[in-house]
Structures are given as structure tokens and as C-alpha cells.
VMD Tcl script that draws the C-alpha trace (Angstrom):
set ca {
  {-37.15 72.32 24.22}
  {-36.81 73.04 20.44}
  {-40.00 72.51 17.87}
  {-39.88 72.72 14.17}
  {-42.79 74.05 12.32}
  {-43.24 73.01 8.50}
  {-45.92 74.77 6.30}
  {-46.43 72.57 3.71}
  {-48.07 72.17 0.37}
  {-45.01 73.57 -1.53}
  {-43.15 70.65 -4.21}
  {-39.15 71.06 -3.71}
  {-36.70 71.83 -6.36}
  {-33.04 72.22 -6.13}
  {-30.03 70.24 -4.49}
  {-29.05 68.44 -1.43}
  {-25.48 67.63 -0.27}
  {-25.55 64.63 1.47}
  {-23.87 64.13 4.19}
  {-21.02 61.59 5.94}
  {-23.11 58.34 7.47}
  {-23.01 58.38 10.73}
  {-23.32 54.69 11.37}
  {-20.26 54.31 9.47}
  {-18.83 57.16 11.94}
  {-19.98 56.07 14.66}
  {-18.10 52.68 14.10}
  {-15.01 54.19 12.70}
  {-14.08 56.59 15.50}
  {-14.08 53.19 18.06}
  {-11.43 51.84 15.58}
  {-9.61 54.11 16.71}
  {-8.99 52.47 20.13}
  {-6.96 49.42 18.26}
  {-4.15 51.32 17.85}
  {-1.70 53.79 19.57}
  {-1.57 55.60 16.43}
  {-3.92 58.75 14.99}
  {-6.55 57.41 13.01}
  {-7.90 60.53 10.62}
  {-11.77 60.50 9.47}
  {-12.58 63.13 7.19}
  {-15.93 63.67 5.74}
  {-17.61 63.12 9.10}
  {-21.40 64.27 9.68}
  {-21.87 67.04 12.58}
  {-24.02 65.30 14.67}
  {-25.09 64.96 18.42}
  {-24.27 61.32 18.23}
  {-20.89 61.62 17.29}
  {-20.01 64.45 20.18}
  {-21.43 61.37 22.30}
  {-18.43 59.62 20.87}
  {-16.07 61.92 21.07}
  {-16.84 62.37 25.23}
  {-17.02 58.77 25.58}
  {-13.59 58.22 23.85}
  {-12.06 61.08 25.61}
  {-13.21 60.00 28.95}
  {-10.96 56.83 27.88}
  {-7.92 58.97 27.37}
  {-8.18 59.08 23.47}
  {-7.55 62.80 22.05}
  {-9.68 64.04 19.63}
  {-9.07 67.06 16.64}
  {-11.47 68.32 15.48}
  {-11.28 70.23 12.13}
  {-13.01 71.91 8.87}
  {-16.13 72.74 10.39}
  {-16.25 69.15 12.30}
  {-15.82 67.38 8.81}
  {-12.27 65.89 10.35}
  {-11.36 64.09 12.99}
  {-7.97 63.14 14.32}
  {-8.35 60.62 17.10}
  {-5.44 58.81 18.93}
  {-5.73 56.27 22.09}
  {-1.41 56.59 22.90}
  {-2.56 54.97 25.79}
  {-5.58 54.19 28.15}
  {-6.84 56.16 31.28}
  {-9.37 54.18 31.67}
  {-10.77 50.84 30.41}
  {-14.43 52.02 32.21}
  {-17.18 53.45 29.73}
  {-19.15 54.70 31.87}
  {-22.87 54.41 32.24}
  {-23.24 58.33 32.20}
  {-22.02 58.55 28.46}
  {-22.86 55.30 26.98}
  {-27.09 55.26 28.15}
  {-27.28 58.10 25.94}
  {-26.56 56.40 22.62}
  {-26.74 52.31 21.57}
  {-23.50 52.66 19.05}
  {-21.02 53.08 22.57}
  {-21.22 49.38 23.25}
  {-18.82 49.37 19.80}
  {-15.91 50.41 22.32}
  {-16.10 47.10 23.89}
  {-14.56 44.52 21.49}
  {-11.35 47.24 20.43}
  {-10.87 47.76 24.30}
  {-10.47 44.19 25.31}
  {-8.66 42.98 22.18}
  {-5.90 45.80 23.10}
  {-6.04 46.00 26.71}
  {-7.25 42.25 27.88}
  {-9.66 43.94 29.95}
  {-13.00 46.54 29.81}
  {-15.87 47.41 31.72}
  {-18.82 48.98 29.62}
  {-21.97 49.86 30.81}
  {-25.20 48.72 29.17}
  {-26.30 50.80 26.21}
  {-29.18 52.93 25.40}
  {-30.63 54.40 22.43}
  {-33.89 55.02 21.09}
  {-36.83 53.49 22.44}
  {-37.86 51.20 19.46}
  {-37.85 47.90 21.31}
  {-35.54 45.14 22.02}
  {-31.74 45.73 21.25}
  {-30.15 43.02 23.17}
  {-25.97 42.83 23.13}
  {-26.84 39.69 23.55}
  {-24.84 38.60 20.47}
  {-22.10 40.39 21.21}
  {-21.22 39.09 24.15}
  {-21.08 35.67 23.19}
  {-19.37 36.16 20.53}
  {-16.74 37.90 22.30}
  {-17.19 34.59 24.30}
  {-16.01 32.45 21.93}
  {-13.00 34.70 21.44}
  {-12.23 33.36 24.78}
  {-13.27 36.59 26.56}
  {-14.77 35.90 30.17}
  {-17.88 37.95 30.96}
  {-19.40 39.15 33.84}
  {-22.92 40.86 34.12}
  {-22.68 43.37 36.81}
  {-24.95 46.46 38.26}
  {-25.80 47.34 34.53}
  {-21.98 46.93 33.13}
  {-20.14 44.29 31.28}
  {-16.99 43.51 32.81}
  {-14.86 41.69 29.92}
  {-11.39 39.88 30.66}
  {-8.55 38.19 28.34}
  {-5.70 37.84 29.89}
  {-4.20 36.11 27.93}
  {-5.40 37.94 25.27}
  {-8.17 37.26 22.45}
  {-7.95 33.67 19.83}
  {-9.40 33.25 16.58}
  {-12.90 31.38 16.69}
  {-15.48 30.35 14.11}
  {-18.51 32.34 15.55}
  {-22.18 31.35 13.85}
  {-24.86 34.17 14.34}
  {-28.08 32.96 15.29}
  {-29.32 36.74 13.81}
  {-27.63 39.15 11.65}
  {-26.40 41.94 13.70}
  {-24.85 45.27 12.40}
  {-23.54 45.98 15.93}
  {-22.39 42.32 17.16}
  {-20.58 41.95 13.53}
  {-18.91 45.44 13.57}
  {-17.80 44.69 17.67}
  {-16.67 41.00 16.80}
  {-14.41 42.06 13.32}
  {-12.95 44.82 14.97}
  {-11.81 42.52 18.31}
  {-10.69 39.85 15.83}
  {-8.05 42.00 14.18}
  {-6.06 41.71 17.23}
  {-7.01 38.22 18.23}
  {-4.50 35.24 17.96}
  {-5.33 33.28 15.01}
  {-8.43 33.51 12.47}
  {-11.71 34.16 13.04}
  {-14.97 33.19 10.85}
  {-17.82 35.10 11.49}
  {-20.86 33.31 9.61}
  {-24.67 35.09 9.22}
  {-22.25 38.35 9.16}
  {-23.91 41.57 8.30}
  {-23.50 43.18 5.06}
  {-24.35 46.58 4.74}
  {-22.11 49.19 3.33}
  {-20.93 50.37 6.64}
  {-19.49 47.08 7.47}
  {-17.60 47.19 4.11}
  {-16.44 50.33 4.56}
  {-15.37 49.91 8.49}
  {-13.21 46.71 6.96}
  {-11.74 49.05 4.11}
  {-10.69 50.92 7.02}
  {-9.41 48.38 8.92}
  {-7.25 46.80 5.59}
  {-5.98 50.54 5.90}
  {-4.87 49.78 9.30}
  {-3.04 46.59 8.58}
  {-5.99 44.57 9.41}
  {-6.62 41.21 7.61}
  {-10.09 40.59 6.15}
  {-11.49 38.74 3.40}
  {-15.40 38.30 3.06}
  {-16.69 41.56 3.70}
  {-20.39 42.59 1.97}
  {-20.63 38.71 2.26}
  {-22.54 37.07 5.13}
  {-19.12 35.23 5.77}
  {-16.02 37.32 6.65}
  {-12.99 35.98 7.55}
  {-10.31 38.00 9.75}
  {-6.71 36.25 10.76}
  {-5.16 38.54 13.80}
  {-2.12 40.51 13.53}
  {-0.04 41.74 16.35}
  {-0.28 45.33 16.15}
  {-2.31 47.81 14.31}
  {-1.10 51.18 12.63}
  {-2.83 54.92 11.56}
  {-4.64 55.86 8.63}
  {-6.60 58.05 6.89}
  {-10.25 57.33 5.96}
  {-12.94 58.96 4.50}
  {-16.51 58.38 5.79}
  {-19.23 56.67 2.88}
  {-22.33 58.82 2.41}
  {-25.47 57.93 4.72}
  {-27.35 56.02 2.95}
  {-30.42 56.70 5.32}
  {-30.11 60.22 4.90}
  {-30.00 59.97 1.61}
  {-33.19 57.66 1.09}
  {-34.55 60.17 3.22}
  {-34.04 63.17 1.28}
  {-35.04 60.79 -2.16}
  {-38.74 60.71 -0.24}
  {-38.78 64.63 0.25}
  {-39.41 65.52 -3.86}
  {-41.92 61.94 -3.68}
  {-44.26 62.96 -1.20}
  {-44.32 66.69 -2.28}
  {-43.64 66.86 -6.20}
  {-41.03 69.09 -7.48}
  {-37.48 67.59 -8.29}
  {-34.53 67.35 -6.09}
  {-30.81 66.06 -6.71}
  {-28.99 63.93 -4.37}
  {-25.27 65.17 -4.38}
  {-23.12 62.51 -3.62}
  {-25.92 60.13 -3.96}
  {-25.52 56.45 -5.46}
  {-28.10 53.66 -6.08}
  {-26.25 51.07 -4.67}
  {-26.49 52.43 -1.42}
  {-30.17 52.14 -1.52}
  {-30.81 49.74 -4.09}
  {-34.08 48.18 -2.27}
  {-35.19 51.83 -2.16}
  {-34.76 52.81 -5.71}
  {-36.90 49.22 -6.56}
  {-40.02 50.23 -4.46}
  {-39.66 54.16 -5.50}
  {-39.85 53.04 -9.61}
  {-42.63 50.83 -7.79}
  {-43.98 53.73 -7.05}
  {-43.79 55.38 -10.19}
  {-41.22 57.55 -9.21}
  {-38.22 58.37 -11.04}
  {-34.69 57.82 -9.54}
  {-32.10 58.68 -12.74}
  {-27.96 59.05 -11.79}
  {-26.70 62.24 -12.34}
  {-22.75 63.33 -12.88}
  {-22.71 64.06 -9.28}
  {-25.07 61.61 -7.94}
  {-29.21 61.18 -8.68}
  {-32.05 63.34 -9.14}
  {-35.82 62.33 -7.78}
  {-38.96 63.54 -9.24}
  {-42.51 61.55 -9.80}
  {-43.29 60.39 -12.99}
  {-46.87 60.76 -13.47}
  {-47.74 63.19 -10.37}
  {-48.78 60.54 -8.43}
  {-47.67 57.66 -6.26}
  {-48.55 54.15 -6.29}
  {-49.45 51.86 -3.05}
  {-46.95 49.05 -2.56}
  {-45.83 46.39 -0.19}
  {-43.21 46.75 2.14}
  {-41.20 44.26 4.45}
  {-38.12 45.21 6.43}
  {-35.14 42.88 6.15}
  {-31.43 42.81 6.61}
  {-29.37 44.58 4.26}
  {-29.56 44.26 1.39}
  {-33.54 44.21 1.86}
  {-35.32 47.22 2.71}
  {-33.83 49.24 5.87}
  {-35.99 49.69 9.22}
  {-34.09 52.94 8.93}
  {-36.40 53.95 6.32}
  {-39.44 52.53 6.68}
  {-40.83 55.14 8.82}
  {-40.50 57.68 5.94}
  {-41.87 55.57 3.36}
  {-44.91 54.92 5.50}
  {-45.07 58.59 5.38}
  {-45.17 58.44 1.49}
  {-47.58 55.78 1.26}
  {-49.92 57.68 3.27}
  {-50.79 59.83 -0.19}
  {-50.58 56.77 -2.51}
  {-52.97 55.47 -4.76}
  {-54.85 52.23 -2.71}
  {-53.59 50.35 -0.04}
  {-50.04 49.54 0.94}
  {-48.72 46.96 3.49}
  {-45.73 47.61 5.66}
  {-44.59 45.10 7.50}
  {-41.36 45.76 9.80}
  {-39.59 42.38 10.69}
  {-36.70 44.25 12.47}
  {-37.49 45.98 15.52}
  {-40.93 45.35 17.08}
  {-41.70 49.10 18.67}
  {-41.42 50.75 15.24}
  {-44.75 52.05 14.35}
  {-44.62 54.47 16.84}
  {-44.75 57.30 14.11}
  {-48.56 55.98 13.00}
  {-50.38 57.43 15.38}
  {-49.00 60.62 14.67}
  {-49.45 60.42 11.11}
  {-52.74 59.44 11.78}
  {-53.44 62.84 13.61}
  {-52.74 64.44 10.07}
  {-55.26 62.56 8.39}
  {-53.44 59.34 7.12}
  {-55.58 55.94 7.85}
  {-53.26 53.57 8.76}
  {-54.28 50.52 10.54}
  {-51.37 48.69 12.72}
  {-51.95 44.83 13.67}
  {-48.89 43.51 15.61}
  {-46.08 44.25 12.96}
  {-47.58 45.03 10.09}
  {-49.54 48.35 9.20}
  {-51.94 48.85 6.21}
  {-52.01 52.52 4.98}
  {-54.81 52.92 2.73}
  {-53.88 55.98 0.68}
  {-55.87 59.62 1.08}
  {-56.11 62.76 -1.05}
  {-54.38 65.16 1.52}
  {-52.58 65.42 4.65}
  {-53.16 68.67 7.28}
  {-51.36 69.99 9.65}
  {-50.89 69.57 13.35}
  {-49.39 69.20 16.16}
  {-47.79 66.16 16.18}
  {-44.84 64.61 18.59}
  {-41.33 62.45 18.07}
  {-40.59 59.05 19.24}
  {-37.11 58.58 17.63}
  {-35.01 59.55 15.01}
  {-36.56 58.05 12.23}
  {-40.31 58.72 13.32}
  {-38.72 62.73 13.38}
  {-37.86 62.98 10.11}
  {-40.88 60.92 8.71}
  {-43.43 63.51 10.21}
  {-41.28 66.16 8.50}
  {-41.89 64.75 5.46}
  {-45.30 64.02 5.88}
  {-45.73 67.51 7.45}
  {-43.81 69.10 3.82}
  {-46.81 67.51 2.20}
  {-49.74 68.13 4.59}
  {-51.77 71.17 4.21}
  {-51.10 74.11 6.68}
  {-49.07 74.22 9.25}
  {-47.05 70.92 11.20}
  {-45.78 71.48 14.84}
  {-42.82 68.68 15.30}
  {-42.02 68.80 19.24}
  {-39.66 66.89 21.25}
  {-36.64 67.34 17.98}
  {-33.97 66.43 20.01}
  {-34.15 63.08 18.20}
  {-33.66 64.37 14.84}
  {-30.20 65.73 15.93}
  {-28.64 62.52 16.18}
  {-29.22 61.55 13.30}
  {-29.48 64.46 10.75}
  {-27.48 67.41 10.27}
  {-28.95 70.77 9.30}
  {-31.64 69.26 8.39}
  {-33.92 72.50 8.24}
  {-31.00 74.30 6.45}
  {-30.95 71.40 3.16}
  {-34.77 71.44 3.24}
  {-35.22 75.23 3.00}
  {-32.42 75.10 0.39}
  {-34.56 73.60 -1.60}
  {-37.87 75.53 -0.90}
  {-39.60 73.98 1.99}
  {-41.21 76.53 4.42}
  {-39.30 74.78 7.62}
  {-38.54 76.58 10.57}
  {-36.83 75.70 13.90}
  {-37.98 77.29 17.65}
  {-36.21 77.36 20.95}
  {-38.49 77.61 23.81}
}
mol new
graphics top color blue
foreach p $ca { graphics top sphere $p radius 0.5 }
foreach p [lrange $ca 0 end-1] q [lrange $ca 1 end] { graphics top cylinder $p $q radius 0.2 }
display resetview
């Protein structure tokens, strides 16, 4: 199993290209199935997750190109092989129950199994499911699958979310394209991937109104054609990479980067006294005052602050100037990072869902282990800080989420090494 080792202690300077999201990806490529047509993605990130989705849609009877060092993809359901996902592929990543809504709005029937994912609590598909209810789909719970059937095909429905849902709203627009009728979708998600799966969508011959709103409005048309996307920048990637040059000094630029991907980051890091400027080609990070400042932090729904990055801005806080509050209103298994950053010397104190991190001189090294994607990166970071040398084990979580992520942070002067055992 592969380990990375970080010495740290050295500020970074220099450039990182950031990369395709893969949450957008990982919602695009299922758009795919609506159609009999080749949908084209370029600028797609090079991650395990998305050779996940390529098997899964593959083992549907999709084809899939794959081109310019994986930064393409060509991918064209002519027609089904299979309307089974099975459990095999899909336990192995959450973003597979996304085939679910295309399948049955095409076909009038799928079986998917279950998903899995990271273990950071509760995920239900509980939402999506009755959603696709009210689309008039009838559901059946079965030996860990969901077998879906419209025979008579899909109809346009108001649905009200009880939560907001990334997932359940990116599953529920992209089933209502082909439904009879139109289809209001109220307490809708509105992150930048949902605006940018719609764009896609529009490209398709889709029609949406309302998206980046919590109320999006889709009326069904009968078929839906090609097109050619390109995939937004990760904005979790990039908040990521914005923390690298807080927590260790120095000054790094964001290629590609824009604030309005992270605007609820950019607020806390100027919070923080450090200094997020736009650049010609995108924004450049450094501290102001060579230090950091404690502040409070609450997860929320986009456009609040993302649970994608909170466990990296604990990381920062750990090295801040008094005591910050985190508080993560999201998922309730995601302090799973503390007690790791704790082993490096941060004081954190965790009471249900919130965590006070009262703010030390210096990290050290050690040996320290990953929960899930975002906990990986966040002892990276913390690690790029610490003094001496961090052991990361169990990395096979960073993969799905960041690519070359060893490569961009040696780029820009970290001492970061990966090891096969």
C-alpha cells in the first residue's frame, strides 16, 4: 500500500495548474447515458474516481475515448447492454447512483445497486428516490439494489426538497430532461457544478431555467442530442492548494483559479489575514503579515463554506493566532482528521459537531493515517507545515480526488515524496 512522506518546514513559491473538477465530471460523464449520441468532455481530471465511471458506464454498453493524456473523453450509450449497475462497481464510489435518473428516463427501467463512498457518515439516496417518485417512477428496495420502473415513461412534477442535495438535484434535473411535461425542483442545490452540468445539458437540447437558484425549472423534450463540453475547474482543489502557501508562507498562484468558485473561502482567508489578489491567469495566495488569525467556521450549503474544505482549514487553524471554532453542519463523521492532527501537536477539542482548535506555535511530524479524501490532503498540508518528517499511510483516498498531487506540490518546493510498499 502506497505512503507519502512530507518533510516540512519549507514556505512554497511558484504555480499550480488546477485541474478539471471532478464532481462536475463525475456528473457529466452519466449525461452521457440521455442520449444515443457522443457526448465529448474535455478538460477532465485523471482520477481514480472517474476510471470508476468509465467501468461502470462501459459495463452498461456505453464506449468510452479516451484522449490527450485522459484530458478528453468521448462517451456514447448507442444503445444499452444492460440497465444493471452493478454492486461490484458502484460500492466503490457514492457519485454511481448519478446513473440512475438518465437510465430510467431513457430506458423506463434500471436496477442500481446501493452506493458507497467514503466513510464520513450518513449519505442516504433517500431523496433521490422519492423524487424520482414523484416523477412517477415505481421503486423497489431489493438485496441492496434499487429496481426503478416507468413504463410509461417519466412526467413532469413539482418536487420540494426537504434538504438540499447535490446528488438528488443533479439525478432529478438530469431524469427531468426526458420526462413528459415540466418539472420544478424547489430547495435545489446551487453550486457551480450544478450550473455547469445544466450548461451542459442546454448544450444537449435540454430545457432549464433556474439554475445557481434554489428553484430550477426543466420542461422535457423528446430526445436529446451530442455535444461538446468542457469541465469547470475544481473548486475544492483549488481551495485546497489556496491553504498550501497559508499554512506554510511563501506565495503560490492558482492557474485557472477564480474567486467565485470559492467565494466563502476567500472571506475567511482575508479573515485570516491572508491575501487572495486575481491574477491575469487566475489568483495568487500569500499571508499578509506572516501570520494567521483564528476564526469561526460553519459548514453550509453552497454558497456557504464547503464540508469539502473544512478539513484543510482545520489544518490551517491549527497554527493560528487563539482559538477557532469549526463547526461542520453537513456530514456528521467529519472530524475524523482531528485525531490525527492532534498526533502532530495541534489541540483541538471535538464536542459532537463542532471542534475548537486553539492555535500552537508548531506542528511535528509523524506518522499519521487517512480516513477519506479530504482528511488526506488536510494532513498533507498540515504535514508541509509541521516540523520534520510526516508519514501519510493508507493514500489510496487521495487518488480519487486529487491528481498528481505530489507532482504540483514539489513544483512548487515542498519536500513530498510518494512510496510503494
Amino acid at each position: 500500500m502506497d505512503r507519502i512522506v512530507v518533510t516540512g518546514g519549507k514556505p512554497l513559491q511558484g504555480e499550480i495548474d488546477i485541474s478539471g473538477a471532478k464532481n462536475a465530471c463525475l456528473t457529466l460523464m452519466p449525461a452521457a447515458l440521455l442520449t444515443d449520441q457522443p457526448l465529448e468532455l474535455t478538460n477532465a481530471p485523471r482520477l481514480a474516481d472517474i476510471d470508476t465511471m468509465t467501468k461502470l458506464l462501459v459495463s452498461l454498453g456505453a464506449s468510452v475515448q479516451i484522449s490527450e493524456q485522459g484530458r478528453r473523453l468521448v462517451i456514447q450509450a448507442a444503445a444499452f447492454e444492460d440497465t444493471l449497475a452493478h454492486y461490484d462497481i458502484v460500492r466503490k464510489m457514492r457519485a454511481s447512483i448519478l446513473v440512475l435518473g438518465p437510465i430510467l428516463a431513457r430506458e423506463g427501467r434500471a436496477t442500481v445497486s446501493l452506493p458507497g463512498g467514503c466513510a464520513i457518515g450518513a449519505r442516504p439516496v433517500d431523496l433521490h428516490l422519492s423524487g424520482l417518485e414523484r416523477l412517477g417512477a415505481e421503486l423497489e428496495l431489493k438485496d441492496g439494489y434499487v429496481h426503478a420502473r416507468a413504463p410509461q415513461g417519466l412526467k413532469g412534477a413539482e418536487i420540494d426538497f426537504s434538504a438540499v442535495s447535490v446528488g438528488a438535484t443533479e439525478n432529478l434535473m438530469m431524469a427531468a430532461t426526458l420526462a413528459k411535461g415540466v418539472t420544478v425542483l424547489r430547495n435545489a442545490a446551487r453550486e457551480p457544478e450544478i450550473v455547469d452540468l445544466a450548461r451542459c445539458l442546454r448544450k444537449m437540447g435540454a430545457e432549464i431555467e433556474g439554475d445557481g437558484t434554489d428553484i430550477i425549472e426543466i420542461e422535457g423534450v423528446d430526445r436529446l442530442s451530442g455535444a461538446s463540453h468542457r469541465v469547470l475547474p475544481d473548486r475544492i482543489e483549488l481551495g485546497t492548494y489556496m491553504l498550501a502557501p497559508a499554512i506554510t508562507g511563501g506565495e503560490v498562484e492558482l492557474i485557472g483559479g477564480k474567486k467565485r468558485l470559492v467565494s466563502a473561502l476567500v472571506e475567511k482567508l482575508e479573515e485570516a489575514d491572508i491575501s487572495v489578489e486575481d491574477t491575469e491567469r487566475g489568483l495568487k495566495v500569500k499571508r499578509r503579515n506572516g501570520h494567521i488569525e483564528a476564526l469561526d467556521i460553519s459548514t453550509a450549503p453552497y454558497p456557504g463554506f464547503p464540508t469539502d474544505l473544512q478539513a484543510q482549514m482545520m489544518a490551517l487553524l491549527t497554527l493560528a493566532r487563539g482559538v477557532s471554532r469549526v463547526e461542520e453542519t453537513i456530514f456528521e463523521n467529519r472530524f475524523m482528521h482531528a485525531p490525527e492532527l492532534i498526533r502532530m501537536g495541534a489541540k483541538i477539542d471535538v464536542q459532537g459537531g463542532i471542534a475548537h482548535v486553539q492555535g500552537v506555535d508548531s506542528l511535528r511530524g509523524a506518522p499519521v493515517m487517512a480516513t477519506d479524501l479530504r482528511a488526506s490532503v488536510s494532513l498533507i498540508l498540515a504535514g508541509l507545515a509541521a516540523e520534520g518528517e510526516t508519514v501519510l499511510n493508507r493514500v489510496y483516498h487521495l487518488d480519487r480526488g486529487y491528481e498528481r498531487v505530489e507532482q504540483k506540490l514539489a513544483g512548487c518546493g515542498a519536500r513530498i515524496e510518494r512510496f510503494k510498499d
